[in-house]
C-alpha positions, 0 to 999 in steps of 0.5 A: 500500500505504501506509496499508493495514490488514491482519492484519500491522498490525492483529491484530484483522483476523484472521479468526476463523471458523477457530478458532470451527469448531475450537471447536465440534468440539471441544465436540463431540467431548468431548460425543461421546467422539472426538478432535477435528479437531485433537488437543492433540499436532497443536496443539503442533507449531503452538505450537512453531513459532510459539515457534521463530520468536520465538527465532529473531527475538530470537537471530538464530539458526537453532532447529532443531525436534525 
């Protein structure tokens, strides 16, 4: 393992076709008038947690979620 480039070490490493589909649809969907495959609500629960796990690093305490 040592010596290993991967997406924990390297962020560039991630790969990016998810979020270029996301992308599109929701492109898409404004030009159609639909709601996107992931809405702004469903989005923020992903940025949430990702927030929650970086205070939870930093404190060292448990952060409940609501």
């Amino acid at each position: 393992m040592e010596g290993r480039v991967n997406s924990s070490s390297d962020p560039s490493k991630i790969a990016s076709d998810g979020h270029f589909v996301l992308l599109e649809d929701f492109v898409e969907a404004i030009h159609e008038d639909r709601d996107p495959l992931v809405t702004g609500e469903e989005a923020k629960k992903s940025v949430d947690l990702i927030l929650a796990i970086y205070e939870s690093s930093r404190s060292g305490r448990e952060i409940q979620l609501a």
